[in-house]
C-alpha positions as a printed Julia matrix, in Angstrom:
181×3 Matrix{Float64}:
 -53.57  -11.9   59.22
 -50.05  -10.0   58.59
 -47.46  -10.83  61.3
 -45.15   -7.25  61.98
 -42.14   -7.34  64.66
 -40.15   -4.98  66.39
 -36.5    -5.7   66.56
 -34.09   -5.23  69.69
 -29.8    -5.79  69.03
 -27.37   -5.67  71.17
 -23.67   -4.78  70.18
 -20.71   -4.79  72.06
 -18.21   -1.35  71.99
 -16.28   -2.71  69.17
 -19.37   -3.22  67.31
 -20.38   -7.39  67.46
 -23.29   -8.13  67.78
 -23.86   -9.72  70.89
 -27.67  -10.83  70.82
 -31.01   -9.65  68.89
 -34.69  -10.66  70.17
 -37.78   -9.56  67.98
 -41.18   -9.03  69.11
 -44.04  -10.88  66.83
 -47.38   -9.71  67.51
 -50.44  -10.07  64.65
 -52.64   -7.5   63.31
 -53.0    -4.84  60.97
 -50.05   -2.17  62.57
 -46.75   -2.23  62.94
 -45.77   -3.29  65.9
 -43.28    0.1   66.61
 -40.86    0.21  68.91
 -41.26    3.7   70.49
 -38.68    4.09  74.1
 -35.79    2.01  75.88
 -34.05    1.92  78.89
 -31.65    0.25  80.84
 -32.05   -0.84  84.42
 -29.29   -0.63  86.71
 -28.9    -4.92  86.31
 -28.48   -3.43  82.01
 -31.85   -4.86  81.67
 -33.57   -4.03  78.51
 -36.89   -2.29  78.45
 -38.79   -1.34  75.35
 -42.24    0.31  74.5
 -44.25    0.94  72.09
 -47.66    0.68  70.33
 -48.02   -2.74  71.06
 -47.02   -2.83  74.77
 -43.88   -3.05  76.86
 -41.43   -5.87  77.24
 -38.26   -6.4   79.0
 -35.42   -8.49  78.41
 -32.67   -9.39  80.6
 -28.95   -8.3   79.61
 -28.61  -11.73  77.7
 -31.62  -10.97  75.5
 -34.1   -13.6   76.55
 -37.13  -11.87  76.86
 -38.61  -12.01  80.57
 -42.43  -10.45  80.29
 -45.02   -8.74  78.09
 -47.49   -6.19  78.69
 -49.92   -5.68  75.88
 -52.48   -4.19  77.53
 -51.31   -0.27  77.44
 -49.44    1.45  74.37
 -46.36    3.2   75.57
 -44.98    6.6   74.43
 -42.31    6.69  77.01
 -39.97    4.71  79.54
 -38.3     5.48  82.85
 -36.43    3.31  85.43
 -35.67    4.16  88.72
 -32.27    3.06  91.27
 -34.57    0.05  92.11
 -34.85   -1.04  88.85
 -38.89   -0.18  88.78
 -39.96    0.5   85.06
 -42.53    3.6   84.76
 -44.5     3.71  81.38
 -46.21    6.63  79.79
 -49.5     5.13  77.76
 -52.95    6.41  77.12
 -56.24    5.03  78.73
 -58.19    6.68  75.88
 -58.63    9.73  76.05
 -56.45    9.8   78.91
 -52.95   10.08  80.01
 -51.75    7.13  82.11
 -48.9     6.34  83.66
 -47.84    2.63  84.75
 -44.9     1.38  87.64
 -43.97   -2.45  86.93
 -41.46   -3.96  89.44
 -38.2    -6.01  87.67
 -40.31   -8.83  87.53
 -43.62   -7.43  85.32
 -46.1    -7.36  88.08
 -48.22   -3.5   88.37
 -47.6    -1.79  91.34
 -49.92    0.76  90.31
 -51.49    2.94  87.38
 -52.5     6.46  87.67
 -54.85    8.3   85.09
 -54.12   11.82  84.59
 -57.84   13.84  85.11
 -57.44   16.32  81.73
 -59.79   18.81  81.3
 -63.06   17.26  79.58
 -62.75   17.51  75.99
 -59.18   17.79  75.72
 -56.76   15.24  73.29
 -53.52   13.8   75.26
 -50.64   13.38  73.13
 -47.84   11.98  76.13
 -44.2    12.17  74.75
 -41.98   11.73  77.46
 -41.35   10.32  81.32
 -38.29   10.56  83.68
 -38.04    9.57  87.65
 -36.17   11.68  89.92
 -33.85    9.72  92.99
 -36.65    9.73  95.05
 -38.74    8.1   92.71
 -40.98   10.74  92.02
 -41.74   10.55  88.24
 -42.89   13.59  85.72
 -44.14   13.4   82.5
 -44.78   15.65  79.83
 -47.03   15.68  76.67
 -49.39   18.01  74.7
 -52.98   18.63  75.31
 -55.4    19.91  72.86
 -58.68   21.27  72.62
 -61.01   24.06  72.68
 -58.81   26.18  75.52
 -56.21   25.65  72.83
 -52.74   23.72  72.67
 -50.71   23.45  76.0
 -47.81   21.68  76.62
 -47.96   19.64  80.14
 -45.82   18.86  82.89
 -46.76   16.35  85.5
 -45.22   15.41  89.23
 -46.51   12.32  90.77
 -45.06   11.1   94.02
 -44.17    7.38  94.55
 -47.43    5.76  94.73
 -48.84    7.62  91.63
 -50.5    10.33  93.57
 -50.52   13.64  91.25
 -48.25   16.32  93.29
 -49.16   19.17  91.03
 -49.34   20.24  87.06
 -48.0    23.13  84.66
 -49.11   24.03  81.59
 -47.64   26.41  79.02
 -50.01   27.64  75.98
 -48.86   27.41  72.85
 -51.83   28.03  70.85
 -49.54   30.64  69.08
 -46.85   28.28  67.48
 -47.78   26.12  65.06
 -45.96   22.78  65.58
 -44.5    23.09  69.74
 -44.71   19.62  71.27
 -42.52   17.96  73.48
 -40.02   15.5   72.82
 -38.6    14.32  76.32
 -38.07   15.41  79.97
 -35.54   14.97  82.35
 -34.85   15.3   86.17
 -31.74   16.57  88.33
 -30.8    15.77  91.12
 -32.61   18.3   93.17
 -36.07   17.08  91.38
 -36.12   19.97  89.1
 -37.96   18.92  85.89
């Protein structure tokens, strides 16, 4: 069995290198590295196709989570960690407290038949998160927006066709401080 590893450094503002952690997992992919964030403690968080861990600002790592892929990573002023995965075929998203435990998961209900390609997540100061992706299917290519409130709830959805251009998806979202995504 091949061993891959995802690699996380740390360097101060002159450029030293202050710590570096890898991630071993087994398999046959790459164990890629995909988001990060900082918590407001400068907690590391990282996600990818092999999970979600965190380590603490010293590089020791603190929990796993290989149980959902992540395509995306938010934190909010309390330091909760919101990951965008997919529950195959659909969109999830996940709220850890600091300490690794699920305070809930929420599945995204797509339209039957559609592909969910998730590509970014932010949290507004309320702690209301949105996400964004593409879905894709017979209607055609949209790209989506999603509000969910603090316990996961879905507040509402918008979707913009883009059947017409070739290659639109995604890349990240963003909140102000009004809530606007």
């Amino acid at each position: 069995m091949l061993n891959y590893f995802s690699g996380t450094t740390k360097y101060n503002s002159g450029g030293t290198k202050v710590w570096a952690a890898t991630r071993n997992s087994t398999g046959t992919a790459n164990d890629t590295a995909i988001a990060m964030k900082l918590d407001s403690s400068f907690n590391v968080y990282i996600t990818g196709d092999k999970g979600t861990v965190k380590y603490n600002n010293a590089g020791v790592q603190q929990w796993v989570d290989s149980n959902f892929p992540g395509f995306g990573i938010a934190a909010d002023s309390s330091s909760n960690i919101y990951v965008l995965s997919v529950s195959n075929p659909t969109i999830c998203v996940l709220k850890y407290n600091s300490a690794g435990a699920r305070q809930w998961s929420s599945l995204y209900p797509q339209p039957m038949g559609t592909n969910a390609y998730p590509t970014g997540i932010a949290v507004d100061a309320s702690g209301n998160s949105y996400f964004t992706g593409m879905l894709s299917g017979s209607g055609g290519v949209n790209i989506l927006t999603v509000k969910s409130d603090t316990d996961g709830f879905f507040l509402w959805d918008a979707m913009y066709d883009v059947s017409a251009y070739q290659y639109s998806f995604p890349g990240s979202i963003a909140c102000d401080q009004w809530g606007n995504s």
